[in-house]
mmCIF file of the C-alpha atoms, coordinates in Angstrom:
data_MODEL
# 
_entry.id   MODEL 
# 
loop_
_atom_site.group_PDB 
_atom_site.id 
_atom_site.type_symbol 
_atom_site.label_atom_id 
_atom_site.label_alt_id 
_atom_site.label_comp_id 
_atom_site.label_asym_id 
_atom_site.label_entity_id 
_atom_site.label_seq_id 
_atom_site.pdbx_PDB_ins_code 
_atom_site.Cartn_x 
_atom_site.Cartn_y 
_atom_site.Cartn_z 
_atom_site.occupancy 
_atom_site.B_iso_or_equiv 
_atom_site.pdbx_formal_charge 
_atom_site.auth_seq_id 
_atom_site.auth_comp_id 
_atom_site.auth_asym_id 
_atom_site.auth_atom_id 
_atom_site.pdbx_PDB_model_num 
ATOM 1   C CA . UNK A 1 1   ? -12.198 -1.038  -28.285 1.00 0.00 ? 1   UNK A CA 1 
ATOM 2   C CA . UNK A 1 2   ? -8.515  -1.173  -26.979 1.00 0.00 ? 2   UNK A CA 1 
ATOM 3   C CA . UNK A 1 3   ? -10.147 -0.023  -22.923 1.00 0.00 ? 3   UNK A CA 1 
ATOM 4   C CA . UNK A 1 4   ? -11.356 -3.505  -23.683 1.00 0.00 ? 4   UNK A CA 1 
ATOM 5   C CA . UNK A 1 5   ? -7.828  -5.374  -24.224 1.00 0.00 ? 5   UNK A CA 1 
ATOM 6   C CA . UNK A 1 6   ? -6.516  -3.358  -21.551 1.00 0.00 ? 6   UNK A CA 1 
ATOM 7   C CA . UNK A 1 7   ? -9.050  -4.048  -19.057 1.00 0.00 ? 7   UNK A CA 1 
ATOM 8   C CA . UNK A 1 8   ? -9.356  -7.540  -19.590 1.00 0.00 ? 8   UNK A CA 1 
ATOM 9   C CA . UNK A 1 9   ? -5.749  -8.240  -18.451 1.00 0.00 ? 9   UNK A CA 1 
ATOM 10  C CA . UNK A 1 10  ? -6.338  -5.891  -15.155 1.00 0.00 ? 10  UNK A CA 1 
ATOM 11  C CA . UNK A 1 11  ? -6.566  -7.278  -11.696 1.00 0.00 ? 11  UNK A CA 1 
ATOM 12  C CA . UNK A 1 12  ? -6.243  -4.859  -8.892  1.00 0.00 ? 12  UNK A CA 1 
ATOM 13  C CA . UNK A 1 13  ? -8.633  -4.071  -5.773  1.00 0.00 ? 13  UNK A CA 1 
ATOM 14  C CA . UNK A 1 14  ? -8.753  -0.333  -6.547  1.00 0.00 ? 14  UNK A CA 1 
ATOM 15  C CA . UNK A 1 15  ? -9.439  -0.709  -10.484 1.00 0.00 ? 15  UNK A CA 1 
ATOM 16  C CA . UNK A 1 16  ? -12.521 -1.608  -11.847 1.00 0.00 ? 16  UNK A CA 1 
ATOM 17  C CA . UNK A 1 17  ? -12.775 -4.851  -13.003 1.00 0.00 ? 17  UNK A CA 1 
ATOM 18  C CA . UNK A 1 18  ? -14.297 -5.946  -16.162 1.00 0.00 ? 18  UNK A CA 1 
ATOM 19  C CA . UNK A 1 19  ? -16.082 -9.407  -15.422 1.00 0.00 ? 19  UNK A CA 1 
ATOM 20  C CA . UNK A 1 20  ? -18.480 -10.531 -18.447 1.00 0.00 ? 20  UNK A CA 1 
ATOM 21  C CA . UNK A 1 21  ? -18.364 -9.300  -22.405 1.00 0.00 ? 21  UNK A CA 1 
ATOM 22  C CA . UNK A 1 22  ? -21.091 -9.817  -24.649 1.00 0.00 ? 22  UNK A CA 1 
ATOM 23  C CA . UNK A 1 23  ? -21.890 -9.188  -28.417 1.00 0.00 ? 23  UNK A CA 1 
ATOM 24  C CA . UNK A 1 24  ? -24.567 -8.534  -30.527 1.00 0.00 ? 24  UNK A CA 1 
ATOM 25  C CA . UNK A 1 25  ? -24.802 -7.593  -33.884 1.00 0.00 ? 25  UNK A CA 1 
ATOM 26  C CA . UNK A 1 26  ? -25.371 -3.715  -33.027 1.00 0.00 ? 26  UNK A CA 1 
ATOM 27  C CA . UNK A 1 27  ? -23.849 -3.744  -29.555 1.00 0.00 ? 27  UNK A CA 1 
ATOM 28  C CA . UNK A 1 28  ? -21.389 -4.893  -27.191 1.00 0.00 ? 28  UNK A CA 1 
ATOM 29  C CA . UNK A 1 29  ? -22.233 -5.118  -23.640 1.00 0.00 ? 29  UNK A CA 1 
ATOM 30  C CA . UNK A 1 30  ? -19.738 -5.009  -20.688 1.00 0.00 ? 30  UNK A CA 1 
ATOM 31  C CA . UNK A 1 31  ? -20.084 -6.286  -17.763 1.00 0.00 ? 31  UNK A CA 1 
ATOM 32  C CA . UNK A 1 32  ? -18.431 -4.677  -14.255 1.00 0.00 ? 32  UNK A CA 1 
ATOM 33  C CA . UNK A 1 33  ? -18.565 -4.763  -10.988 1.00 0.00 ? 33  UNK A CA 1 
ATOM 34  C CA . UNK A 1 34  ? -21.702 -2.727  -9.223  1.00 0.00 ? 34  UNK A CA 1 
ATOM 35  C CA . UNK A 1 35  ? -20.655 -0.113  -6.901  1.00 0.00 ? 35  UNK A CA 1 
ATOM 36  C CA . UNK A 1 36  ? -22.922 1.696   -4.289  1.00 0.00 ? 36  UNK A CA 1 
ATOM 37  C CA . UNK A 1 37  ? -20.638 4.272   -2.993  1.00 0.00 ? 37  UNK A CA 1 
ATOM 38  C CA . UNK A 1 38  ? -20.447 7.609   -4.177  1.00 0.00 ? 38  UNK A CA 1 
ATOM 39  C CA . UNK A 1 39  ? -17.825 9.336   -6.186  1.00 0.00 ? 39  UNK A CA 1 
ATOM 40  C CA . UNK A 1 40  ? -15.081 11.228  -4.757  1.00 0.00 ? 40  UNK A CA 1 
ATOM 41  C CA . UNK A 1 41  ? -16.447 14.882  -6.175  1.00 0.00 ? 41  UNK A CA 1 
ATOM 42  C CA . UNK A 1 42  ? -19.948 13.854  -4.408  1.00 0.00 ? 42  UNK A CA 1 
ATOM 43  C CA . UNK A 1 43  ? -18.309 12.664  -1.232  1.00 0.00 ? 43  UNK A CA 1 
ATOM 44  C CA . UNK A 1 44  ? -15.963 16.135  -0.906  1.00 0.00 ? 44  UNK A CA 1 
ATOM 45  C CA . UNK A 1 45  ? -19.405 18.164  -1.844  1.00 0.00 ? 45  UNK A CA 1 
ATOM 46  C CA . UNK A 1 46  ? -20.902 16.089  1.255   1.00 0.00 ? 46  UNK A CA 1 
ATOM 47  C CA . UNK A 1 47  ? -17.558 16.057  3.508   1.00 0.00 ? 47  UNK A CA 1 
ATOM 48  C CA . UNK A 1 48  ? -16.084 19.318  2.466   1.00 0.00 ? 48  UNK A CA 1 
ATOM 49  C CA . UNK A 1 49  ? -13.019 20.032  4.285   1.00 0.00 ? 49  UNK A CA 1 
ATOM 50  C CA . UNK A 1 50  ? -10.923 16.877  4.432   1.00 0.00 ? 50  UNK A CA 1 
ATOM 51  C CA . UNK A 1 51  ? -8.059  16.643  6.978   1.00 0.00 ? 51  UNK A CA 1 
ATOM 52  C CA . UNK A 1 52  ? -4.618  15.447  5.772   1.00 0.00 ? 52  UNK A CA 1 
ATOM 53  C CA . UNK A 1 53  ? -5.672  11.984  7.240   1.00 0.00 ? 53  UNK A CA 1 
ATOM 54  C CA . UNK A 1 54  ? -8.611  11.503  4.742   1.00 0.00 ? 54  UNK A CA 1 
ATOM 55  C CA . UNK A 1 55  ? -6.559  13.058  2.186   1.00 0.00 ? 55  UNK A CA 1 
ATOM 56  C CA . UNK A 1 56  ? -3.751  10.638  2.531   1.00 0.00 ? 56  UNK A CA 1 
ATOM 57  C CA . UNK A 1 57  ? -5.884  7.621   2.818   1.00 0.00 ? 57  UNK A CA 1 
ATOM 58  C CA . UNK A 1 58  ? -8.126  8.514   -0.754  1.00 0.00 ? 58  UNK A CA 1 
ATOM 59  C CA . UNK A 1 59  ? -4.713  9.188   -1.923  1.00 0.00 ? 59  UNK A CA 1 
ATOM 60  C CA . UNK A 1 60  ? -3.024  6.327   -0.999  1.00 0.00 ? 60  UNK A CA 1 
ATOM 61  C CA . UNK A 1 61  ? -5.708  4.226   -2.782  1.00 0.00 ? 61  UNK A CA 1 
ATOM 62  C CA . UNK A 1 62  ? -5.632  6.152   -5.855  1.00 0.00 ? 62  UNK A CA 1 
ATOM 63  C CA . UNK A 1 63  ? -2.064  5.744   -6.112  1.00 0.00 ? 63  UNK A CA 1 
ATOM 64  C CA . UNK A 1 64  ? -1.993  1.957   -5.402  1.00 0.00 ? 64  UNK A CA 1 
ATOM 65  C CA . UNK A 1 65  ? -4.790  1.559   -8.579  1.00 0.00 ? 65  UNK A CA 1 
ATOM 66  C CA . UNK A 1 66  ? -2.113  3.991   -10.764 1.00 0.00 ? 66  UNK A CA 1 
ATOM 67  C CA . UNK A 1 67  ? 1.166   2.093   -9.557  1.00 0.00 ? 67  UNK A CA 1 
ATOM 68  C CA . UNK A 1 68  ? -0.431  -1.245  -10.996 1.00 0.00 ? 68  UNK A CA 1 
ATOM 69  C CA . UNK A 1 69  ? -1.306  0.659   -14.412 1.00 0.00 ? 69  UNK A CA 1 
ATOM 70  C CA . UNK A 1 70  ? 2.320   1.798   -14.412 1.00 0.00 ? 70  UNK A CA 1 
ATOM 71  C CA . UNK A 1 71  ? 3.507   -1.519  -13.612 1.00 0.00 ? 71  UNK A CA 1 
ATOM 72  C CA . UNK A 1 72  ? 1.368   -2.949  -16.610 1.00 0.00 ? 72  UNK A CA 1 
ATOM 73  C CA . UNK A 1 73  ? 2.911   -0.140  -18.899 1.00 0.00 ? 73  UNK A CA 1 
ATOM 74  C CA . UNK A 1 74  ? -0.685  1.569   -18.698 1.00 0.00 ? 74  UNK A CA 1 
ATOM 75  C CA . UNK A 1 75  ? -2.057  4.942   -18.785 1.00 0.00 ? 75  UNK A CA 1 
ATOM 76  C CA . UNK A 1 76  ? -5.352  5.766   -17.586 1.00 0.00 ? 76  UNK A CA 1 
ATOM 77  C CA . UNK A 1 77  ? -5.285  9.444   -18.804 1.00 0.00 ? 77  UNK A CA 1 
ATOM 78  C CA . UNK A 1 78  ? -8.647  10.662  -17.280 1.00 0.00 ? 78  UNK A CA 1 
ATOM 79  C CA . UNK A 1 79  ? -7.777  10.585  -12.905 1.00 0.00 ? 79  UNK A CA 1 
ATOM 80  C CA . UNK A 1 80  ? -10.020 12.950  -11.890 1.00 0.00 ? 80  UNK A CA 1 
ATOM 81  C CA . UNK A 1 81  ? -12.451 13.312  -9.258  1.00 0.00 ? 81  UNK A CA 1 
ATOM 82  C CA . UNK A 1 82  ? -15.197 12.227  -11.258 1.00 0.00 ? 82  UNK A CA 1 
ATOM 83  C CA . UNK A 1 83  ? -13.564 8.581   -12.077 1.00 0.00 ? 83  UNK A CA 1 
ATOM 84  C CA . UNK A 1 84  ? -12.921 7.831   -8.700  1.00 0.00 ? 84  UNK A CA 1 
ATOM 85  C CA . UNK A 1 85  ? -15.797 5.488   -6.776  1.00 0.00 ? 85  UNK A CA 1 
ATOM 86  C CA . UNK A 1 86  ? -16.289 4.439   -3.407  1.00 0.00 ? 86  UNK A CA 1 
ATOM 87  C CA . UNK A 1 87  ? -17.175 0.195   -3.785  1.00 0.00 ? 87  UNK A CA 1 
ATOM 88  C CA . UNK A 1 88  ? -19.904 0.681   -1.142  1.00 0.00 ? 88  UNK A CA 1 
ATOM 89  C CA . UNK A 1 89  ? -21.284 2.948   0.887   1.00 0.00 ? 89  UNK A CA 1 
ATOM 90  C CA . UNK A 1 90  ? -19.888 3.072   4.287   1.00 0.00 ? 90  UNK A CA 1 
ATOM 91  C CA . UNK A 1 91  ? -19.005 5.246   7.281   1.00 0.00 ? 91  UNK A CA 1 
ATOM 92  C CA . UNK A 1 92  ? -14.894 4.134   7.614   1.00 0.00 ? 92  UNK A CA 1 
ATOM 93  C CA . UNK A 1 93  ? -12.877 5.364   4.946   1.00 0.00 ? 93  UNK A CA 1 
ATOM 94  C CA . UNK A 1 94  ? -10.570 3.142   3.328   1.00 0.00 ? 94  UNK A CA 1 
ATOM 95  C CA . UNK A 1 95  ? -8.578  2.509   0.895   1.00 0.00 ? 95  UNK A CA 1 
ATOM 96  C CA . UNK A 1 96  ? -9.627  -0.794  -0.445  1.00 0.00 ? 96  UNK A CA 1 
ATOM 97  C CA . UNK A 1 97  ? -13.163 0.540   -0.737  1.00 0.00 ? 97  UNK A CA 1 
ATOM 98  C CA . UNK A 1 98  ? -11.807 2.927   -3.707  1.00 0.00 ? 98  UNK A CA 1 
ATOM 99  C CA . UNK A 1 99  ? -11.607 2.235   -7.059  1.00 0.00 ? 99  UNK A CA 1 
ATOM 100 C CA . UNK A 1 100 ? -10.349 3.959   -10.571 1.00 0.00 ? 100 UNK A CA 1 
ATOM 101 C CA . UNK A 1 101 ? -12.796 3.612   -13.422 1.00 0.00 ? 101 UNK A CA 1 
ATOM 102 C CA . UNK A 1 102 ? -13.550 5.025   -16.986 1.00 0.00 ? 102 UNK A CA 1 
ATOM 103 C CA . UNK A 1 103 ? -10.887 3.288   -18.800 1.00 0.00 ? 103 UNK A CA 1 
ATOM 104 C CA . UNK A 1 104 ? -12.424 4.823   -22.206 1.00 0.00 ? 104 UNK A CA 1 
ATOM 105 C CA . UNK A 1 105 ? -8.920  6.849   -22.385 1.00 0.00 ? 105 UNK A CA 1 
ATOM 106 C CA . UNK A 1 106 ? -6.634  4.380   -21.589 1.00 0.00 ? 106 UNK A CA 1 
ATOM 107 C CA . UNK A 1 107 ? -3.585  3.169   -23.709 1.00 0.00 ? 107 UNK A CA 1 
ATOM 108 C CA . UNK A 1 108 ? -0.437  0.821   -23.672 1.00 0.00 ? 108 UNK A CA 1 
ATOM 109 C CA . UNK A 1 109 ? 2.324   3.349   -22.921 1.00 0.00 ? 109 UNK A CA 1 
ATOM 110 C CA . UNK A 1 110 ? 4.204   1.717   -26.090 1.00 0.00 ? 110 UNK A CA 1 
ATOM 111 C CA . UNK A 1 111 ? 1.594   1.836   -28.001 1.00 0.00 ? 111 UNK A CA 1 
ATOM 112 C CA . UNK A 1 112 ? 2.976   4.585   -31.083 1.00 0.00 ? 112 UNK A CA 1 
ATOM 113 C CA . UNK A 1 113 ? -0.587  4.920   -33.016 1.00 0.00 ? 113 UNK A CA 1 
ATOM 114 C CA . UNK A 1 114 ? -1.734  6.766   -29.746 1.00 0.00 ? 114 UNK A CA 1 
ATOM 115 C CA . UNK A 1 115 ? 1.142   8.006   -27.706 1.00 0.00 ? 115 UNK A CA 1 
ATOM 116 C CA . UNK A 1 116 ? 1.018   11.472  -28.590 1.00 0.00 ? 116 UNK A CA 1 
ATOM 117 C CA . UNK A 1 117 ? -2.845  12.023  -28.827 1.00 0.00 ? 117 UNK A CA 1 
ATOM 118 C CA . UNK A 1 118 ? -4.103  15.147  -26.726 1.00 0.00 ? 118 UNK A CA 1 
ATOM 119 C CA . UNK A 1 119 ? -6.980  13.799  -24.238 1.00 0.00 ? 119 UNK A CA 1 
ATOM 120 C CA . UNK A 1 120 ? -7.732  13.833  -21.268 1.00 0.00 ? 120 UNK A CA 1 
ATOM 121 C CA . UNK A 1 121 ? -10.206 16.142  -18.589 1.00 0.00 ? 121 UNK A CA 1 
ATOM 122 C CA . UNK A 1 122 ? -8.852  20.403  -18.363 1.00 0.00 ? 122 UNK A CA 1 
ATOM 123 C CA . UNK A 1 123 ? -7.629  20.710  -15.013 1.00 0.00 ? 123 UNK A CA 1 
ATOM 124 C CA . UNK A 1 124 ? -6.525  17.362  -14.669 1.00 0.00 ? 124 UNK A CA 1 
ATOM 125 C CA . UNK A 1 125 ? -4.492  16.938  -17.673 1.00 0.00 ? 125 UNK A CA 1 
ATOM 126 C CA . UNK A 1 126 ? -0.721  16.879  -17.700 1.00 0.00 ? 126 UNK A CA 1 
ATOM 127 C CA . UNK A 1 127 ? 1.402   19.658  -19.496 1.00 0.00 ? 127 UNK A CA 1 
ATOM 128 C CA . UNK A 1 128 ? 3.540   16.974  -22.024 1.00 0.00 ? 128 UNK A CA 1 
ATOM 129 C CA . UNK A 1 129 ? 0.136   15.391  -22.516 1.00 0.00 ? 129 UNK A CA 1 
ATOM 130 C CA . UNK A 1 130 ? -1.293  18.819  -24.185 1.00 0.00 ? 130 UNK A CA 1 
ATOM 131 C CA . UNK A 1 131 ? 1.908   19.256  -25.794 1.00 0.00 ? 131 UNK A CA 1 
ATOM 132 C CA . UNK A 1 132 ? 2.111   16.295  -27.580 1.00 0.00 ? 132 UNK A CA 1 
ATOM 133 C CA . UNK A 1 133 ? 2.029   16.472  -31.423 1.00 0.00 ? 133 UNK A CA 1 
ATOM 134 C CA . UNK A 1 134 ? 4.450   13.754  -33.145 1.00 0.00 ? 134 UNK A CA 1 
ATOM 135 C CA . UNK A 1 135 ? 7.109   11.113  -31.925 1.00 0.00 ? 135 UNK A CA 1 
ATOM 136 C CA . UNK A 1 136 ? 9.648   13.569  -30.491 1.00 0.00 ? 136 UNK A CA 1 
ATOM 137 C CA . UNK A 1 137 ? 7.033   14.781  -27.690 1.00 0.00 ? 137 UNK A CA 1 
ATOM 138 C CA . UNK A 1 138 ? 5.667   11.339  -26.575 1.00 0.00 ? 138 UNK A CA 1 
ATOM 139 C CA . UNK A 1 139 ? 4.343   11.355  -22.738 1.00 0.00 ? 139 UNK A CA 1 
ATOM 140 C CA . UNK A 1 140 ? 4.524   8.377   -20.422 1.00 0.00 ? 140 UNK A CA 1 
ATOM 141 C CA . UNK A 1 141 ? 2.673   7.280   -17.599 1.00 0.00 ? 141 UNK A CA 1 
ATOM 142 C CA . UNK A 1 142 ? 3.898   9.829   -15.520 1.00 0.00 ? 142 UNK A CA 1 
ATOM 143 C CA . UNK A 1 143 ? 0.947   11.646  -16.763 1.00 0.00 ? 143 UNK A CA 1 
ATOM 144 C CA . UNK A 1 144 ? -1.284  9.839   -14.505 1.00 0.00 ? 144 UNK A CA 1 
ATOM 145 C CA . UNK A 1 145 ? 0.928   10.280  -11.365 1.00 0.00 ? 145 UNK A CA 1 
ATOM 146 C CA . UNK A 1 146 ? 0.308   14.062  -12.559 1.00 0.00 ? 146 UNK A CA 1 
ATOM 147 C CA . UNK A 1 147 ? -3.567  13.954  -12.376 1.00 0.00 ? 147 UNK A CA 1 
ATOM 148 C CA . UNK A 1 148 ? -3.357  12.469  -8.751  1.00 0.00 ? 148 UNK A CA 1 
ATOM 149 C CA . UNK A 1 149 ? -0.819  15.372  -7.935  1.00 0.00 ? 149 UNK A CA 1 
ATOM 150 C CA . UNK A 1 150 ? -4.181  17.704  -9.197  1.00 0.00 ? 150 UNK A CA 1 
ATOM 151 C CA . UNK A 1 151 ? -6.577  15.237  -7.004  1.00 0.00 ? 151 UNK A CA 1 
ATOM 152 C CA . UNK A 1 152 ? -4.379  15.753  -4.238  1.00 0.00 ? 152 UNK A CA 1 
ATOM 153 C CA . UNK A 1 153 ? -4.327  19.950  -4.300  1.00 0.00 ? 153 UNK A CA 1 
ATOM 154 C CA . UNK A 1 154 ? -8.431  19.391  -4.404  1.00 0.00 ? 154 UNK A CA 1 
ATOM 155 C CA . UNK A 1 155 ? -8.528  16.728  -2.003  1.00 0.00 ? 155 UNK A CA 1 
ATOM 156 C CA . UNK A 1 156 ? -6.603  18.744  0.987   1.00 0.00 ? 156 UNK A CA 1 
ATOM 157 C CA . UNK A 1 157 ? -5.460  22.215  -0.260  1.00 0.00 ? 157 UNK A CA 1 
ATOM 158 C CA . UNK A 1 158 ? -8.874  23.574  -2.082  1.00 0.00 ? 158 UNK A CA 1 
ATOM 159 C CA . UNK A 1 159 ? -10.834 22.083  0.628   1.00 0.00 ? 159 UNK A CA 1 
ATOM 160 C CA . UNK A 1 160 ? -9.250  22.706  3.886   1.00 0.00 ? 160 UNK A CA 1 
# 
């Protein structure tokens, strides 16, 4: 339940936005945008080799949607290729048509009760996030700028 505190107080073009909650007595429904586009691991199995000019543009919007988390004292702790969309489907890549979603992860950096839990996607996960275990090996949200170092090595170096 805390993705929903967190997202309810975000407002960025590349992070999904959470518009509409509602309750029942068995569930509780959220309500985000709809995108159309693809994700980023289907577009580079569609694209394949990206030059450093697609690279840098997908990575210039992923880092925009994590410098607004970091600014808000959030971490995301799942930025892999998976959680990145494309809003719509079009030709022109841009980076206002990508967005960061799957907030199920995500905590207030301060936030002691779940500052040192392990989580997170292999491969994409940063090393003080695996070796966290108590108070004395707490991780920031330099873990996310971490994950977008990993999306960057798939992005251009794996695939070109």
């Amino acid at each position: 339940m805390n993705e929903i505190k967190i997202m309810r107080n975000l407002d960025h073009p590349n992070i999904t936005c959470l518009n509409e909650i509602y309750e029942t007595e068995k569930s509780i429904y959220l309500v985000l945008d709809l995108y159309k586009g693809k994700s980023l691991d289907q577009y580079l199995d569609e694209e394949g080799k990206l030059d450093e000019t697609k690279a840098s543009i997908i990575l210039t919007g992923v880092m925009s949607g994590i410098s607004y988390l970091t600014s808000k004292n959030i971490m995301h702790r799942d930025i892999k290729l998976q959680n990145i969309l494309f809003k719509k489907k079009e030709k022109k890549l841009s980076t206002q048509n990508l967005i960061i979603v799957d907030f199920g992860l995500a905590q207030y950096e301060k936030d002691e009760k779940y500052i040192y839990t392990r989580c997170g996607t292999p491969g994409y996960v940063a090393p003080e996030v695996l070796k966290a275990k108590d108070p004395k090996s707490r991780y920031t949200c330099a873990c996310d700028v971490f994950s977008a170092g990993i999306l960057l090595h798939l992005l251009y170096f794996l695939f070109y």
